[in-house]
Structures are given as structure tokens and as C-alpha cells.
C-alpha positions as CSV (number, residue, x, y, z in Angstrom):
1,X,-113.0,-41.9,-170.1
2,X,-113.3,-42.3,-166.4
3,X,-110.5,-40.1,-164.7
4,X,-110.8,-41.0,-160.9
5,X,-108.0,-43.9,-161.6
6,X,-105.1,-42.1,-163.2
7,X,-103.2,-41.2,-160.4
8,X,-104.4,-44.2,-157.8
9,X,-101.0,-45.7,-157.5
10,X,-97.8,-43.4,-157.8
11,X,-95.4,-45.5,-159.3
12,X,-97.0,-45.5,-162.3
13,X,-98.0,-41.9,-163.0
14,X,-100.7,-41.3,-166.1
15,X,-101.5,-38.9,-167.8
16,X,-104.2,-39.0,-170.5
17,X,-104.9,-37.0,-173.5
18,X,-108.6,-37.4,-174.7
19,X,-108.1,-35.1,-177.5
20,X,-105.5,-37.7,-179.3
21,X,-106.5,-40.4,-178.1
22,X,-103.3,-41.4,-175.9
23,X,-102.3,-42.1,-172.7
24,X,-98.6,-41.2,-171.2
25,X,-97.5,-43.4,-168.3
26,X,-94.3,-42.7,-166.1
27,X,-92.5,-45.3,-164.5
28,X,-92.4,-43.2,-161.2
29,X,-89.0,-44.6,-158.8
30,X,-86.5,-41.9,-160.3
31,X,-84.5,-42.2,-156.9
32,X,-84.0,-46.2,-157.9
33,X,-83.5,-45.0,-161.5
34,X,-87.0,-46.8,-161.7
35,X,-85.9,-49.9,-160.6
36,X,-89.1,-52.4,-160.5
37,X,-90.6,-53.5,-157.2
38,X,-93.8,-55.7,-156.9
39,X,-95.7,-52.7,-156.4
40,X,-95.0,-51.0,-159.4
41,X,-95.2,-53.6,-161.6
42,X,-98.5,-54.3,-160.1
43,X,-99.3,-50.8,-160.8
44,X,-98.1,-50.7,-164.6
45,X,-99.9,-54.2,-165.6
46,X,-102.8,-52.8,-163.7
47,X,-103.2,-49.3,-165.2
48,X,-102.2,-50.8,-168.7
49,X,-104.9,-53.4,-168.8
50,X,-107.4,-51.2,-168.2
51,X,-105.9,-48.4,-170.7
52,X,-106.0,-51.6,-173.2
53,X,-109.7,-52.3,-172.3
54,X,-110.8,-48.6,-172.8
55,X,-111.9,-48.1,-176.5
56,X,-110.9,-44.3,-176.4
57,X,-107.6,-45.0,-175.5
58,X,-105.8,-45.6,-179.1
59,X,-102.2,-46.2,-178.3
60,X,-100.1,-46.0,-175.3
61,X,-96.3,-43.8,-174.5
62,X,-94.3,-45.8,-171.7
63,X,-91.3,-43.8,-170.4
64,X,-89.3,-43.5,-167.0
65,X,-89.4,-40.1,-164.8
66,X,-85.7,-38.6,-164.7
67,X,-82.9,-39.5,-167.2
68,X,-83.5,-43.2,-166.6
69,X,-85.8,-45.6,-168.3
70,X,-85.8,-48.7,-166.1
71,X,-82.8,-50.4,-164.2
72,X,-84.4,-53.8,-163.7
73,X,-85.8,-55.2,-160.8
74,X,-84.6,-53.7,-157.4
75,X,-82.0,-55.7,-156.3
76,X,-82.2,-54.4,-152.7
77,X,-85.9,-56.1,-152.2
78,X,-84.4,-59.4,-153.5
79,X,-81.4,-59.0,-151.2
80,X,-84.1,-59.0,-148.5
81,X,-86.3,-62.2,-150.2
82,X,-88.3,-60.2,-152.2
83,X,-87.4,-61.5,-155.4
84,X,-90.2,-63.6,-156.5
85,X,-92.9,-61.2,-155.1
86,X,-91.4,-58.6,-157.4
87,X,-91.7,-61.1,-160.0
88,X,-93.9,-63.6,-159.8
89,X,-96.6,-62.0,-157.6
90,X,-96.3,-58.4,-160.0
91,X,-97.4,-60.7,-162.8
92,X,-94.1,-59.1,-164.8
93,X,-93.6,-62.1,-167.0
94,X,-97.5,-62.7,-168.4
95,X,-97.0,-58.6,-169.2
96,X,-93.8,-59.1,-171.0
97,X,-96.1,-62.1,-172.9
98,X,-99.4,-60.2,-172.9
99,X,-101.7,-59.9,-176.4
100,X,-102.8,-56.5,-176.3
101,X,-104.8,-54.6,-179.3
102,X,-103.2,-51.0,-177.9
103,X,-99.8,-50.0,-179.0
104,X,-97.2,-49.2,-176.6
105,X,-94.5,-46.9,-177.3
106,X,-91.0,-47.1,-175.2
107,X,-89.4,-43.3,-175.0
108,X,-85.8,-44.9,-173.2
109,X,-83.7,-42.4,-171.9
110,X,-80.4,-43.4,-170.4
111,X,-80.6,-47.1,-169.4
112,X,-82.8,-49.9,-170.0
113,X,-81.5,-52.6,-168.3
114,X,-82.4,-56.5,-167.0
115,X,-86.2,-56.3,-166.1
116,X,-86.6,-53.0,-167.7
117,X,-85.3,-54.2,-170.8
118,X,-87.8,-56.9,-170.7
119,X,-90.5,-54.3,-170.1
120,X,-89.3,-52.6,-173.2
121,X,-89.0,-55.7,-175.3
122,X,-93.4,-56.3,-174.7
123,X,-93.6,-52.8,-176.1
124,X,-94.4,-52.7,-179.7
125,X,-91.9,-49.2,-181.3
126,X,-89.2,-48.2,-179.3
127,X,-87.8,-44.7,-179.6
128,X,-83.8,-43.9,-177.9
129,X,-82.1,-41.7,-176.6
130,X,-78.9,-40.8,-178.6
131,X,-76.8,-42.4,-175.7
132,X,-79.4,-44.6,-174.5
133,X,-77.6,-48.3,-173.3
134,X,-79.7,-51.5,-173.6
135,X,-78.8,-54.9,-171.6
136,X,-79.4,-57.4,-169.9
137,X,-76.9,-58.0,-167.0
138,X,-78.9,-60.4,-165.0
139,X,-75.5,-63.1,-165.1
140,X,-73.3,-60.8,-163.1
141,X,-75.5,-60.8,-160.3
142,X,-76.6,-64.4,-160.4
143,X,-79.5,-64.4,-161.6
144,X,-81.1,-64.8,-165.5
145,X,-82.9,-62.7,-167.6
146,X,-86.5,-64.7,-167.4
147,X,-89.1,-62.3,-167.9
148,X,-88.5,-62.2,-171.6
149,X,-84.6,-62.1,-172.7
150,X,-83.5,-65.3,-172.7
151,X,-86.5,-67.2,-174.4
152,X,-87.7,-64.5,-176.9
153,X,-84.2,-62.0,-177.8
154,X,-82.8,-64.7,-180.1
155,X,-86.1,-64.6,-182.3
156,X,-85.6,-60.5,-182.3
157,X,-82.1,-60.1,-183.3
158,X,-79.1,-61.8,-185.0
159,X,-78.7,-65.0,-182.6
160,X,-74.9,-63.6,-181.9
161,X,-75.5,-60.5,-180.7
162,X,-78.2,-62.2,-178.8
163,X,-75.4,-64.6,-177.2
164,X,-73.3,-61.8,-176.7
165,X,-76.2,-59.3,-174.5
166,X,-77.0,-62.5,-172.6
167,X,-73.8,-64.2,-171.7
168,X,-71.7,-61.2,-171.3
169,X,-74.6,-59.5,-169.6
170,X,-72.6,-56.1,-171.3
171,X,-74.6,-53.2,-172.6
172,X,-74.9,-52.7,-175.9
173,X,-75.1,-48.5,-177.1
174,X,-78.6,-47.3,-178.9
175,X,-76.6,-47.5,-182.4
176,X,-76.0,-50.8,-182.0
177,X,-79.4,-51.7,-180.9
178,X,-80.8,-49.7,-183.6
179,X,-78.7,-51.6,-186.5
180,X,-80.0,-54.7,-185.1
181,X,-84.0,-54.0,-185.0
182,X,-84.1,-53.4,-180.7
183,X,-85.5,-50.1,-181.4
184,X,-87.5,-48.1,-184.3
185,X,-85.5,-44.6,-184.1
186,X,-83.1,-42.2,-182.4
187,X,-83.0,-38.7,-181.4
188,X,-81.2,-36.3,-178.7
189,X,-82.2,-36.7,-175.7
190,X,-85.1,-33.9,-175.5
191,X,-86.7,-35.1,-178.4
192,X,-87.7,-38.8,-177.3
193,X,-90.8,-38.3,-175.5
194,X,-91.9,-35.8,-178.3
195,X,-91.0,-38.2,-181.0
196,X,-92.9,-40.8,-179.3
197,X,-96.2,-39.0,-178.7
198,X,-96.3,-38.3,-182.5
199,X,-95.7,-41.8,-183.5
200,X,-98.7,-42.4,-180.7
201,X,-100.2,-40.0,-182.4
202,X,-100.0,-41.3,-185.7
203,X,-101.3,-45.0,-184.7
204,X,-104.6,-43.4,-183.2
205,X,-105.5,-41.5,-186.2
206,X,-105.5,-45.2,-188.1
207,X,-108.4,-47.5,-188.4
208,X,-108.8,-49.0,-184.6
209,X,-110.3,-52.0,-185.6
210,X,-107.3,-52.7,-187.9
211,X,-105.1,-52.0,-186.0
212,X,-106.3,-54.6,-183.5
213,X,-106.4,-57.1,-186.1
214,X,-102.8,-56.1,-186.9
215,X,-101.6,-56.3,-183.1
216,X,-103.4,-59.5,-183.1
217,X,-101.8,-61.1,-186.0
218,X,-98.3,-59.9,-185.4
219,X,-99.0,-61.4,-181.8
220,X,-99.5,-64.6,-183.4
221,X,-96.6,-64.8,-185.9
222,X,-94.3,-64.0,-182.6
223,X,-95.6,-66.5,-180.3
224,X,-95.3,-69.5,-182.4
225,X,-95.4,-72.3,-179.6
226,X,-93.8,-70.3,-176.8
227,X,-96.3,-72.1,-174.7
228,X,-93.8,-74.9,-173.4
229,X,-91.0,-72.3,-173.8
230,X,-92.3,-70.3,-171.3
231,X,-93.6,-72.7,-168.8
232,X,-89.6,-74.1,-168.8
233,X,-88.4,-70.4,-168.3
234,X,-90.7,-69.6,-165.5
235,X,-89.6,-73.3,-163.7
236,X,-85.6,-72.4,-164.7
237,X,-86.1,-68.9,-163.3
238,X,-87.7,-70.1,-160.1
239,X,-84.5,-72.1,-159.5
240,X,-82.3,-69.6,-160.4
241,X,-83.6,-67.1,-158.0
242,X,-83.8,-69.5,-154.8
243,X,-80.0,-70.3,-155.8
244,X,-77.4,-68.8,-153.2
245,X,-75.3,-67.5,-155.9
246,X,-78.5,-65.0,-156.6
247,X,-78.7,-64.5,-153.1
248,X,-74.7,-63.3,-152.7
249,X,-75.0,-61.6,-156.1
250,X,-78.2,-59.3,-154.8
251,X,-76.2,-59.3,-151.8
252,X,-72.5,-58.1,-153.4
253,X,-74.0,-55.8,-155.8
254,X,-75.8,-53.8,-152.9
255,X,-72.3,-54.2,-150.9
256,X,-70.7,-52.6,-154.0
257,X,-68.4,-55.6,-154.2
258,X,-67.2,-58.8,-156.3
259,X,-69.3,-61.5,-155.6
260,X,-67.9,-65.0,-154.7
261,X,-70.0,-67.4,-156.4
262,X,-70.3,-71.0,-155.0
263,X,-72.6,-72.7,-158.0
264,X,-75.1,-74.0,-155.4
């Protein structure tokens, strides 16, 4: 393992541990509540490509510095027409669609929302907070849940509950999510990054090369012909985001007020 990377980009902060096999990567924006800019989305597809590509590197723990996970994309770059490039040009929806042979494990703390619940979604186990919240609120501020949500959430969970995260664009609590398959286990708060560097553990101690195969496969099985799927989400998205009513709901949620949507 080559070190002189790890700490190149400080959004993303990594930490590896050659003895097990595992790499820890923070989510580094605690001020945003790790909201998602183009730079460190850039940084995490980046830094977990190469982790993917490194044979000593056996499975992967994604978490979010402070009590918050992710928040979604920051809406105070879009408000300024930064949308797409934190999008787009971050390459956020071929990581949400990536095939990787690594395991990633999500340790959520407090809120994974919009974009960050997309990011959570492309991770393989999921471990929670007791009062973790899950969502995807991208409707209330005029905008849609592209990176993931809307095309691949009804394959994940019951299709009305699915209906219900998307069109309401209310959070739903870590029980909830956990009685309908979102996530893999949950503990107090202290206890999630532990719990999910033994379950990183535990998948680098297994056969690599089957474990590949197995990412591979299950990979397969989920994709089924998202191809055209995804091609119409990225176009819808695209659309959605040069709409005005994204522009005044960026705009109203950064104002702290009720937006005043126009449908144009």
C-alpha cells in the first residue's frame, strides 16, 4: 500500500489499516453537515476507485465527520449555478451505479438525506444510528432525487413506502428503514463506527476472490436493464435542475422561507 495519497484531498479524509485489511473514509464538510460539493464528491469517487483497485484493501467503512452522515448536495452552490457541476461534473451518479469488487460499509449517524442517501444506497451494509433519519426531500426544494432514489428505491423496498420517501420527500426514522431492508443493523450512537469496522472486518477475513465474484453477481441481479433507465433519469434530472422552480427552491431553502413555485 502506497500511503502518499490518503490525505491529498481533505474532504474526504482516509484512514487505512493494513493490519485488517480496511480502509475508513470520512466525509469531511462537518460545518455543512457534510453536504456534497463537486469537490468532494470528486474526492470520494476518486479515493474509492483507487481503494477498489488496491488488492490489499478488502473492504471499505464510509461514515461522515460529526453527528451527521450526509445532508445531500449543498444547496447554497446550486443557488449560485452550481448544481450540475456538483453533479454531473463530481461523477455522483456513475458512483451511486458503480460495479465494484470492495465492500462498502455506511456507519450513518444522524441524517442521511437527498444526495447522501443516494451515496448510502451504492453502499453494500448499512449500519444506523438508534435515531438516525433517512430521506429523500429533494421535491420540497424543486428538485428530484436522480442520483439513485427515484429509479432504483422501488426495487429496494416495498413500492409504498417507496412512494411515500419520494413523494412526500418526509424522513422516515432508522426503525422504519430497518423493518424495510434500507439498512443491515442498529445500535446507539457510539457504537456505529465500531460495529461497522467489525462487519469490515469480517468481509476481509473471507475468500477475496469470492467475494468479488459475489459483489459481481449481486451487481448483476440489481442492474437488470437499468441501462435505458438511467440514461432517462440523467435526461429528466438535467431538466429538472435548469427548471426555475429548482432555482427558487435552492434559493427559498437558503432564505429560510416558503418557496413560491411557478411549474416552469
Amino acid at each position: 500500500m502506497n500511503d502518499d495519497w490518503k490525505n491529498e484531498r481533505s474532504e474526504v479524509l482516509v484512514e487505512i489499516r493494513p493490519a485488517q485489511k480496511i480502509a475508513v473514509l470520512t466525509l469531511n464538510r462537518p460545518q455543512l453537515r457534510n453536504a456534497f460539493n463537486a469537490s468532494l464528491m470528486v474526492a470520494l469517487s476518486d479515493t474509492v476507485a483507487r481503494l477498489d483497485a488496491d488488492p490489499d484493501i478488502r473492504a471499505i467503512v464510509l461514515t461522515g465527520a460529526g453527528k451527521v452522515f450526509c445532508a445531500g448536495m449543498d444547496l447554497g452552490e446550486f443557488a449560485n449555478g452550481e448544481g450540475e457541476k456538483a453533479v454531473f461534473d463530481s461523477g455522483l451518479p456513475e458512483f451511486t451505479r458503480q460495479m465494484r469488487k470492495t465492500p462498502i460499509i455506511a456507519a450513518v449517524r444522524g441524517a442521511a438525506l437527498a444526495g447522501g442517501f443516494e451515496i448510502m444506497l451504492a453502499c453494500d451494509l448499512v449500519v444506523a444510528a438508534q435515531d438516525a433519519i433517512f430521506g429523500l426531500p429533494e421535491v420540497r426544494v424543486g428538485l428530484i432525487a436522480g442520483a439513485g432514489g427515484v429509479a432504483h428505491l422501488p426495487n429496494r423496498i416495498p413500492v409504498a413506502l417507496a412512494r411515500e420517501i419520494l413523494l412526500l420527500g418526509a424522513p422516515v426514522d432508522a426503525k422504519r428503514a430497518f423493518e424495510a431492508g434500507l439498512i443491515n443493523r442498529i445500535v446507539d450512537a457510539d457504537d456505529v463506527l465500531p460495529n461497522a469496522i467489525v462487519m469490515a472486518q469480517q468481509i476481509a477475513a473471507n475468500a477475496p476472490l469470492a467475494v468479488a465474484a459475489t459483489m459481481g453477481i449481486i451487481h448483476q441481479a440489481m442492474s437488470g436493464g437499468a441501462g435505458a433507465l438511467n440514461t432517462l433519469n440523467d435526461e429528466l434530472l438535467r431538466d429538472i435542475m435548469r427548471s426555475d422552480d429548482a432555482k427558487e427552491g435552492a434559493t427559498a431553502f437558503k432564505d429560510r422561507r416558503t418557496p413560491n413555485w411557478t411549474g416552469a
